[in-house]
LUMLUMGU-949845 format. One line per 3 residues: for each residue z, x, y of N, C-alpha, C. Coordinates in nm, 3 decimals. Each point is the difference from the previous one (the first is absolute). Layout:
N
Z:X:Y:Z:X:Y:Z:X:Y | ...
This chain:
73
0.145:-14.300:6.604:-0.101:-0.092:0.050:0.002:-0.004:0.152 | 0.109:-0.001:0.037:0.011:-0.021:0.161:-0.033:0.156:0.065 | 0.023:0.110:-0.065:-0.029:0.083:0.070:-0.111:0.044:0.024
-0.102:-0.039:-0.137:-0.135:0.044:-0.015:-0.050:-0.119:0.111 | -0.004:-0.111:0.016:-0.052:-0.076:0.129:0.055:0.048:0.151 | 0.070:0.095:0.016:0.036:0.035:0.107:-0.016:0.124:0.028
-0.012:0.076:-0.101:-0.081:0.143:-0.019:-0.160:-0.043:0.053 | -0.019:-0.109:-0.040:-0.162:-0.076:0.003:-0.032:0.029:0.125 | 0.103:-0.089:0.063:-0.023:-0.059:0.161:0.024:0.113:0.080
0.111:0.125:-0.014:-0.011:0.105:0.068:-0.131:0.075:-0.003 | -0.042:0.024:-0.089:-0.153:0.046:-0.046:-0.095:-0.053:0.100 | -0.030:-0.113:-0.027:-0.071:-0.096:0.081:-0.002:0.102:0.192
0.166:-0.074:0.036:-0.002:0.011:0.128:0.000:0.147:0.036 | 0.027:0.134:-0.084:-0.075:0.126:0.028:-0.135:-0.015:-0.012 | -0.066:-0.034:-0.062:-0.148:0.020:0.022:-0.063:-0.065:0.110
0.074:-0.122:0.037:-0.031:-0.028:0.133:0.031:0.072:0.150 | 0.101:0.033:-0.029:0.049:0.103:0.132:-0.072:0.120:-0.020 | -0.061:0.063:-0.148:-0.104:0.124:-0.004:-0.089:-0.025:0.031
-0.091:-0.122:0.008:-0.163:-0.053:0.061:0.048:0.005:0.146 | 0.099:-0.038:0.037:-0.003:-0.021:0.163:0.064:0.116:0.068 | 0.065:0.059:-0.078:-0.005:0.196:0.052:-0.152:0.003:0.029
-0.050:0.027:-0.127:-0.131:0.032:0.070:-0.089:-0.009:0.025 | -0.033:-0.178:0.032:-0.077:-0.042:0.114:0.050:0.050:0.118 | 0.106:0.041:0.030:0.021:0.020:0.119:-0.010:0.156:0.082
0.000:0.033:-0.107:-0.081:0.160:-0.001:-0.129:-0.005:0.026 | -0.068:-0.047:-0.098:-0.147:0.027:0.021:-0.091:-0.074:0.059 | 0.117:-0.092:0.117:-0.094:-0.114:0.071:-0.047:0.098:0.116
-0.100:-0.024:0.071:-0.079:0.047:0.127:0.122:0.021:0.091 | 0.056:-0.106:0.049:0.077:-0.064:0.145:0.143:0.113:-0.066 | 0.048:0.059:-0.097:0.103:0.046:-0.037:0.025:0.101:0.108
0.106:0.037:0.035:0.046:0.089:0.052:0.097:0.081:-0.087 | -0.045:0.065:-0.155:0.096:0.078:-0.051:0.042:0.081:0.020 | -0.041:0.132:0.095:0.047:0.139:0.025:0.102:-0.063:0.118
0.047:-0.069:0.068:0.103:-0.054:0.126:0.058:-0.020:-0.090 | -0.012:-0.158:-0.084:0.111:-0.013:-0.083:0.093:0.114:-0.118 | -0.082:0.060:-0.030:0.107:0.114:-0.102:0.010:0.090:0.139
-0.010:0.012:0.090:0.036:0.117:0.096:0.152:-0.084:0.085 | -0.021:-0.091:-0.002:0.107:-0.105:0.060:0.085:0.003:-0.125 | -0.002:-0.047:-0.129:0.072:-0.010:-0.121:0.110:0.157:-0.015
-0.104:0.108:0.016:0.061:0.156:0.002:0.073:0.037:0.064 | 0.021:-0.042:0.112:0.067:0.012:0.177:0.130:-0.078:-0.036 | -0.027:-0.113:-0.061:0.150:-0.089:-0.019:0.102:0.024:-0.088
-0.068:0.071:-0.107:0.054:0.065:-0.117:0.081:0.102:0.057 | -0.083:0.102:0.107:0.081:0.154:-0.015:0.046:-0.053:0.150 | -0.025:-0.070:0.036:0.142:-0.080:0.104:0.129:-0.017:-0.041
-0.016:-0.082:-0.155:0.107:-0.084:-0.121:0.083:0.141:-0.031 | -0.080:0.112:-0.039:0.059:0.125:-0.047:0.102:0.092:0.059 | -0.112:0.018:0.119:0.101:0.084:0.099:0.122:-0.089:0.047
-0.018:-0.155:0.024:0.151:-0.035:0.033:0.090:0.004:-0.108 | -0.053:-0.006:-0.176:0.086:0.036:-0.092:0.097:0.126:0.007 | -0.064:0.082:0.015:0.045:0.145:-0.022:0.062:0.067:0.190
-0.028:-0.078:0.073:0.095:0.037:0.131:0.140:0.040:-0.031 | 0.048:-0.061:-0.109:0.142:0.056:0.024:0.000:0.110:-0.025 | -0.047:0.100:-0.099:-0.008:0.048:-0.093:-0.064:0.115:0.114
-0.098:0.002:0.041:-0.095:0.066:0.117:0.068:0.048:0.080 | 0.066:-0.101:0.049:0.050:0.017:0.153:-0.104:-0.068:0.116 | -0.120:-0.028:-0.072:-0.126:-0.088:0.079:0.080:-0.124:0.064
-0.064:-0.024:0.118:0.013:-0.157:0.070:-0.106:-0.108:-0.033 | 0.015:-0.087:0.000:-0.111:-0.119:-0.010:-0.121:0.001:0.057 | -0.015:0.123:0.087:-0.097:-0.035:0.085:0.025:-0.044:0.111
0.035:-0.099:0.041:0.052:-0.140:0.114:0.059:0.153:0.144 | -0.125:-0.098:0.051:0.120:0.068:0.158:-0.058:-0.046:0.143 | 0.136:-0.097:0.031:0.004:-0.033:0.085:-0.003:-0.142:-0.031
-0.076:-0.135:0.073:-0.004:-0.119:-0.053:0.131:-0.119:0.063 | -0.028:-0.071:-0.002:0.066:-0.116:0.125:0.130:-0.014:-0.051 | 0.046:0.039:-0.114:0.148:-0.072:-0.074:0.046:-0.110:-0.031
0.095:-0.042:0.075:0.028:-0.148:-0.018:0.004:-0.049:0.129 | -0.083:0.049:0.090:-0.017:-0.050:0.162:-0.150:-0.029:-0.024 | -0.083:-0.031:-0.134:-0.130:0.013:0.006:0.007:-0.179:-0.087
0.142:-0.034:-0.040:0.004:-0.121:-0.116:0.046:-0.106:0.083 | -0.097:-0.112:0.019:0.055:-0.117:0.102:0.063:-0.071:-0.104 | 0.073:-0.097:0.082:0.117:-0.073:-0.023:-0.063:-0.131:-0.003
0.052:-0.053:-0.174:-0.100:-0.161:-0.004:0.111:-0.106:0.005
């Protein structure tokens, strides 16, 4: 009993997060090709720092203030 009302309510709140996926796609003002181009970029950002060890790849990062860039509260 308890699971089928909560099976219910998960149901529910996917179909709500699926209507507002895609209103937000197919609204005018959308900017979808930035956002999945921004989404893609962060991912194979996520990747390549996975597999650096493994590579021999660096993070990327070079150069940048250190800890002479972090004020003191």
């Amino acid at each position: 009993m308890t699971s089928d009302i909560i099976s219910g309510i998960v149901t529910v709140l996917t179909a709500i997060v699926g209507v507002a996926i895609i209103a937000v796609i197919v609204s005018k003002g959308a900017q979808t090709p930035q956002v999945l181009q921004a989404g893609g970029s962060a991912f194979a950002a996520a990747l390549g720092a996975a597999v650096s060890p493994v590579t021999g790849g660096g993070l990327g990062f070079t150069g940048g203030p250190g800890l002479q860039g972090i004020q003191n509260f």
